[in-house]
Each structure stands twice: as structure tokens, then as C-alpha cells.
C-alpha positions in Angstrom: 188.7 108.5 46.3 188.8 105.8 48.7 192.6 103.7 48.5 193.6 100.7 50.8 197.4 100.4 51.0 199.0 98.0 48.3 196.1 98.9 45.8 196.8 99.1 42.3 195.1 102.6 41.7 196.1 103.0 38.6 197.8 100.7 34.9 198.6 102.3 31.5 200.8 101.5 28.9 202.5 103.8 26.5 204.2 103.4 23.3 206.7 105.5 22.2 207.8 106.2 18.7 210.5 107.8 16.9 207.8 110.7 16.2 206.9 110.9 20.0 210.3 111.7 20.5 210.1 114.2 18.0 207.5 116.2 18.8 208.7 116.2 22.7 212.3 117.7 21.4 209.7 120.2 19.9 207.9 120.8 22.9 211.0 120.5 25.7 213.5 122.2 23.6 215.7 118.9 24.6 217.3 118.8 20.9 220.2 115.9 21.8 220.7 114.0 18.8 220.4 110.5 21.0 217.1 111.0 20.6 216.8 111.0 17.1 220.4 110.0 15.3 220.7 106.3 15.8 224.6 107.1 14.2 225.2 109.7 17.4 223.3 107.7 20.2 226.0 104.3 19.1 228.8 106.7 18.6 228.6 107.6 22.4 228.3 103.9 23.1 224.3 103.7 23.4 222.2 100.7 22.0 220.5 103.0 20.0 218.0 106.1 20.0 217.0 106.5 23.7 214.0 108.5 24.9 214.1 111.5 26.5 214.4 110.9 30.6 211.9 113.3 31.2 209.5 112.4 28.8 209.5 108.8 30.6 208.8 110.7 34.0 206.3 112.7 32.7 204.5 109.9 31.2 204.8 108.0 34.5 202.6 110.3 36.3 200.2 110.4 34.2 198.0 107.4 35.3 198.6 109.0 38.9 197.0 112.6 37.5 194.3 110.9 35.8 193.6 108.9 38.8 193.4 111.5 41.4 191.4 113.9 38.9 193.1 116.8 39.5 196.9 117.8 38.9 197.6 120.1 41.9 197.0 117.4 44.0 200.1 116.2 43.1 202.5 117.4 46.2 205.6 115.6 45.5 207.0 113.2 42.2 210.4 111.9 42.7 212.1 109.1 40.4 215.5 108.0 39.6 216.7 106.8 36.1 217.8 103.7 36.1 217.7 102.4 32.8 217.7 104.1 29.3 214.2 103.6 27.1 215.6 102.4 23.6 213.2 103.7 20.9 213.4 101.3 18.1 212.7 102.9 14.6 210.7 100.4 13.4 208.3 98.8 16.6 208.9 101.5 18.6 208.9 101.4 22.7 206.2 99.9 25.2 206.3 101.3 28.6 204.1 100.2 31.6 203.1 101.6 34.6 201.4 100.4 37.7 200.8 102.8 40.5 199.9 101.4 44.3 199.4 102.8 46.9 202.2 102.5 49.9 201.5 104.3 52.2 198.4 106.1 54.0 197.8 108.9 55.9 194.9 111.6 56.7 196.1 113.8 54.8 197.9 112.1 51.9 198.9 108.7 49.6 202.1 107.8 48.6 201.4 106.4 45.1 204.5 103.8 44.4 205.2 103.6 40.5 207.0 100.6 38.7 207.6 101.7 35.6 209.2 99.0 32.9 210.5 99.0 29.3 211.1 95.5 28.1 210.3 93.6 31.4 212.8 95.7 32.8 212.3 98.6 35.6 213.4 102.0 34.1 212.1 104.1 36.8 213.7 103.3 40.4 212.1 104.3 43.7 209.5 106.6 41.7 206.8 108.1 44.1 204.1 110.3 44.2 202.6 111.9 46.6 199.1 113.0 46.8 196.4 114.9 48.8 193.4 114.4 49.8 192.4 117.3 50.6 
């Protein structure tokens, strides 16, 4: 794996659907009813059913994983939330991510995601790092 800095390593997008949510509560446990109950999301004073936070930053990753071939060379994944994922019951939710590299050394890339839900970033300063060992 050879990577110049500012490289685009990496592009995928995902669409989310009610049943995606439901089958991450499933998995995660993570049964909060703003995931599922468009009636409970607006009655806390949310647009509607959200996804689940770390179902966003898992999928985010993901293109990074695939990229570098193997999962344990993942040595650091940091993100911040910055905007909620709105899961319409109907079309659903498209999330993108493009990963680049931003920054080099002998040892390791930092892989820089942008991760966006309806042309907006929902993912703020979200960063992998990676070996290359």
C-alpha cells in the first residue's frame, strides 16, 4: 500500500434504512426509541428518527478497513458528532465517505474522513490512524 498525502484512498456510500436501524438496536443493544418512534424522536424536539451515532462511526471506517486490508491495522479512530443522521421512513438516508490521507510517516497514515448526510458534514475532525507495518 503505497499513499501520497492528500490521496483519496478510499469512497463509499451507504444508505441507511429504518430496518438498518433496526437490526443495529438488535446488534448494539442501543434500544432508544429516537431511533425507531418518529412520535418520541419529535417529542424531544428531533426532526425525526435519527440514526444511531455509532452506527454512523462504525460505518465511516469501514472504507478505511477495507482499504488497508486488515482491521488491526487500525491504531487510532477518533470522530466527533456534529450533526444528527435523520432516517426518513420512506427514502431512507445516504451517507458518504471520502477518506485521504493527511499525513505520512514511516510508520503510519493518518486517514482524514469527511463524512456527509444531505450535503452536510456529520462527522467532524474524524481520523484514522493506520500502520504500516
Amino acid at each position: 500500500m503505497i499513499a501520497e498525502l492528500g490521496e483519496i484512498v478510499a469512497e463509499k456510500t451507504f444508505v441507511l434504512t429504518r430496518d438498518s436501524l433496526v437490526r443495529y438496536a438488535g446488534a448494539s443493544g442501543d434500544f432508544n426509541a429516537i431511533h425507531y418512534r418518529d412520535d418520541v424522536a419529535q417529542s424531544v424536539g428531533l426532526p425525526g428518527v435519527l440514526a444511531h451515532g455509532m452506527l454512523t462511526m462504525g460505518l465511516a471506517v469501514q472504507p478505511v478497513v477495507d482499504w488497508i486490508g486488515d482491521p488491526a491495522k487500525v491504531l487510532d479512530y477518533q470522530v466527533r458528532f456534529t450533526r444528527p443522521v435523520v432516517v426518513d421512513p420512506v427514502d431512507g438516508a445516504t451517507v458518504t465517505v471520502v477518506a485521504k490521507v493527511g499525513a505520512l510517516t514511516d510508520a503510519e497514515i493518518r486517514i482524514d474522513l469527511t463524512v456527509t448526510f444531505a450535503d452536510q458534514t456529520v462527522l467532524g475532525k474524524a481520523q484514522a490512524r493506520v500502520s504500516l507495518a
